[in-house]
N, C-alpha and C positions, 0 to 999 in steps of 0.2 A: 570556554568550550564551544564548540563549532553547535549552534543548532540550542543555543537557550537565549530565550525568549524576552523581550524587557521587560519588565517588571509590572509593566503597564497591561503586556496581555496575560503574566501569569493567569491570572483568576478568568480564563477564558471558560464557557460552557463545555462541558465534557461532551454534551449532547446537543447536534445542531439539526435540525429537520432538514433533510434532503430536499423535500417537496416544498419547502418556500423558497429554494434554488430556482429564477423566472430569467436568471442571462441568455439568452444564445449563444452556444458555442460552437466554435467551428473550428476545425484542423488547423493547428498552427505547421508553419513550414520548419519540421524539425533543421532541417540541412540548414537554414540560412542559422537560425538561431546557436547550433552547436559547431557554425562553419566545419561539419565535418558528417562522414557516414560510419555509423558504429554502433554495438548492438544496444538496443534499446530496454531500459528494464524500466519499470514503475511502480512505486508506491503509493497505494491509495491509502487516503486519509495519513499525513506525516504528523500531524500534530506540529511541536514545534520545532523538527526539522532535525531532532538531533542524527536519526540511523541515516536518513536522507543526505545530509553535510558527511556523515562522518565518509559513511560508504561512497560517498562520488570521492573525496578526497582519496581515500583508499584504492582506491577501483577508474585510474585516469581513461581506461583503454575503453568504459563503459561508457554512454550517454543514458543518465537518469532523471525523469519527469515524475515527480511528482503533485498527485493530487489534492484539491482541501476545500472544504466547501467555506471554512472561514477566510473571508479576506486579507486579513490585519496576518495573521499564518501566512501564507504567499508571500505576502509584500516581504515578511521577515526575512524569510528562506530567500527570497532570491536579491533581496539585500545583501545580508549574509555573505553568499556564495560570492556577488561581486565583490567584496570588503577582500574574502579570504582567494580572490583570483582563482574562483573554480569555474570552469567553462565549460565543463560537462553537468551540470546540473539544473534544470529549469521547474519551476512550480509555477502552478497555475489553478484556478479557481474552477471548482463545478461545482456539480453531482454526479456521482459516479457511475450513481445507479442507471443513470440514461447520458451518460455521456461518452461510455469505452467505443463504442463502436464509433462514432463519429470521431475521436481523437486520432485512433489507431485502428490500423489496416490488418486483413487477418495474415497472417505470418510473423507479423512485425516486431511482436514483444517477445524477448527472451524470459523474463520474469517477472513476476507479478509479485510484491510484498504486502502483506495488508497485517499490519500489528496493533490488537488491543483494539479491535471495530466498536460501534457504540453495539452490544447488547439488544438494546428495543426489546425491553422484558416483557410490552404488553404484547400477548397475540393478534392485537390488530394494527400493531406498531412493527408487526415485523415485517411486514413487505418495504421497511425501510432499512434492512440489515443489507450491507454490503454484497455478502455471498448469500444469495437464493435459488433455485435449481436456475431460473431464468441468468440471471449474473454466470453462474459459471460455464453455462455453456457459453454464453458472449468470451468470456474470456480463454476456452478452450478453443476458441474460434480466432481469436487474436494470438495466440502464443503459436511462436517456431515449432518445429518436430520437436526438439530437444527444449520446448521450453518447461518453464517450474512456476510452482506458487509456493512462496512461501508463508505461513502464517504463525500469531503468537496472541493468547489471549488469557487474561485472568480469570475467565469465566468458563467454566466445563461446560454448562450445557452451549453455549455458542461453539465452542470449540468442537463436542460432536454433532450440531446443525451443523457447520459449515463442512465437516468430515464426509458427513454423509451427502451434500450438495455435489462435492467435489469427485467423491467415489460412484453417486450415481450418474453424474456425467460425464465418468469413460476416464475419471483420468487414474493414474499409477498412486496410489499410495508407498511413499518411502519407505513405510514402517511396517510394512503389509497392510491386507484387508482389516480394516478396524484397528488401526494400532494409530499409535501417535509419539511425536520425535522426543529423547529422553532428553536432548540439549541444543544449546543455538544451531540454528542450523546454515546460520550464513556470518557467526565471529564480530557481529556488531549488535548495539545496543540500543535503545532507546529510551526517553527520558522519562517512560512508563514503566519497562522491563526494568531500568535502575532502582526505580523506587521500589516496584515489587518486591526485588529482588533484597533490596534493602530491609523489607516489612518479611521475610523471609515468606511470603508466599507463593503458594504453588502457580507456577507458570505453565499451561498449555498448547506443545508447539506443530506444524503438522507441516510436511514438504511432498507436494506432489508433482509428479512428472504429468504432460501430455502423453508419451509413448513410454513402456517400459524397457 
C-alpha cells in the first residue's frame, strides 16, 4: 500500500516539538522540481504518507507538497513516490508553524490538508498546534480565491479550536456557522482515519472555503 511506512519507523513519536525545528528553510523552485505549472495543494504534517501517495496518484493534474517535521517521514514519502513513478508529489522537512510563508507565495495554494494535528493538551503547549488564530490567517493569506482547508481529527476539543481559528479569520465554514462535515470530505484516507475508523471511533471533519 502506497504511503506505509517500514517497520523501522512504525514506532515513530506521535508528538514531535516544532520548536526544536533549528534548519533554515527556504523556497524550493517548485517548477524545476515538478518540471511543470499546476495547481498547488499541501498537507501539513503527512505522517507516513498514506492520503499524501494515495491522493497525488489519484489526482495527476494536481502538484502536492507535503510537510513533516520528522525526517526519516520525508525521506520515506519521497522515496516512495519515486519507486511508485509519481512526479507530482514532493515532501519536505520543517516547521510549519513558521515556515508557510516562506515556502509559498500568497495566492499560490489551492488547498491546505492537515489530518489528525498533534493536540498539545497542555495550555502552554499550545502555541505549538498547527492552526492558531496567527496560522490561519497566514494560510488565508496563502490560498487562491477559490482555495479550501480541509481538516480531520479524533479529538473534539481541537477540532472546535481549529473551527473557531478558522471562522474567526474570515474564512467560509462548509457546514455553516459552527457546524462541522458529517463525512470525508476529499474520498481519501489516511493511515490514522483507518485505524480510527477501524477502533470505530468518532471522527471530526471540517472544510472551509476562503470566499463563499
Amino acid at each position: 500500500m502506497l504511503g506505509r511506512a517500514p517497520m523501522s519507523a512504525v514506532r515513530h513519536r506521535r508528538h514531535a516539538n516544532p520548536f526544536t525545528f533549528r534548519a533554515e528553510i527556504t523556497r524550493p523552485d517548485y517548477a524545476q522540481i515538478f518540471e511543470r505549472l499546476a495547481p498547488l495543494e499541501v498537507e501539513i504534517g503527512f505522517g507516513k504518507g498514506q492520503f499524501l501517495l494515495t491522493m497525488a496518484a489519484a489526482r495527476p493534474q494536481v502538484n502536492v507538497v507535503g510537510l513533516e517535521i520528522r525526517d526519516f517521514l520525508v525521506e520515506h514519502v519521497n522515496k516512495t513516490a519515486k519507486e511508485n513513478g509519481l512526479k507530482n508529489v514532493y515532501a519536505l522537512q520543517c516547521n510549519a508553524n513558521t515556515a508557510l510563508n516562506v515556502l509559498f507565495q500568497p495566492g499560490e495554494v489551492h488547498r491546505f490538508y492537515i489530518h489528525f494535528p498533534d493536540p498539545w493538551f497542555k495550555k502552554r503547549h499550545q502555541k505549538r498546534r498547527v492552526v492558531t488564530p496567527e496560522t490561519a490567517l497566514i494560510m488565508r493569506e496563502l490560498l487562491s480565491d477559490t482555495g479550501e482547508i480541509h481538516v480531520m481529527t479524533d479529538y473534539e476539543p481541537i477540532a472546535l479550536d481549529i473551527r473557531e481559528c478558522l471562522e474567526t479569520a474570515g474564512f467560509r465554514n462548509a457546514a455553516g456557522p459552527g457546524g462541522l462535515m458529517p463525512s470525508s470530505t476529499t474520498g481519501f484516507t489516511s493511515e490514522r482515519e483507518d485505524w480510527h475508523a477501524s477502533q470505530n471511533d468518532p471522527i471530526w471533519r471540517l472544510l472551509f472555503s476562503k470566499k463563499g
